[in-house]
N, C-alpha and C positions, 0 to 999 in steps of 0.2 A: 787413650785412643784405642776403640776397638781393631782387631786387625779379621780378618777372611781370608780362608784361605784359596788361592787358584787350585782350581779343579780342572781334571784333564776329564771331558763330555766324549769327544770321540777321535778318529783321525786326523781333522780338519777343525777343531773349537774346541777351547776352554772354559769354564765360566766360572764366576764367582758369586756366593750367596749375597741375599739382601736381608739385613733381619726385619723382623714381620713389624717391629716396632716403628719402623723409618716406611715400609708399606703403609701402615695404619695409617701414619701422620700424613698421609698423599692421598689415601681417601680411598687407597687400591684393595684392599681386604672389605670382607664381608660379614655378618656378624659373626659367623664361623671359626673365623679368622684364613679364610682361603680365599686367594686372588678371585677378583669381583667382576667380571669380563674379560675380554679378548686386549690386552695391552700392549703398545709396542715402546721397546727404548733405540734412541739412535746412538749410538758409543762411536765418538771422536779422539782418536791419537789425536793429543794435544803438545807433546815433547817426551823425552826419556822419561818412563816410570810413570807417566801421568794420564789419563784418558778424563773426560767429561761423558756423564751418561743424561740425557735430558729424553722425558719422554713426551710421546708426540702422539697428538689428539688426531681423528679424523684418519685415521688408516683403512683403506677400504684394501682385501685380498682375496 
């Protein structure tokens, strides 16, 4: 089991890396290997320790 570590972003968010290899496999990287458009993920507190991240097509902002 790979593990990542939480990262402290700023006063208010944390975040956690994604490796490029699990990007690739979603179709999100380029041939570059650099995120491929404008992407959004929606992350749900599921229980202690646990969140679901799923990401969502069609975001207009």
């Amino acid at each position: 089991m790979a593990l990542n570590k939480l990262r402290q972003l700023d006063q208010n968010s944390a975040g956690v890396t994604l490796p490029k290899d699990d990007l690739r496999l979603e179709g999100l990287l380029n041939e570059d290997g650099e995120i491929d458009g404008e992407h959004h993920v929606h992350i749900r507190h599921i229980d202690d320790g646990q969140w679901r991240l799923e990401l969502v097509d069609g975001v207009e902002m």
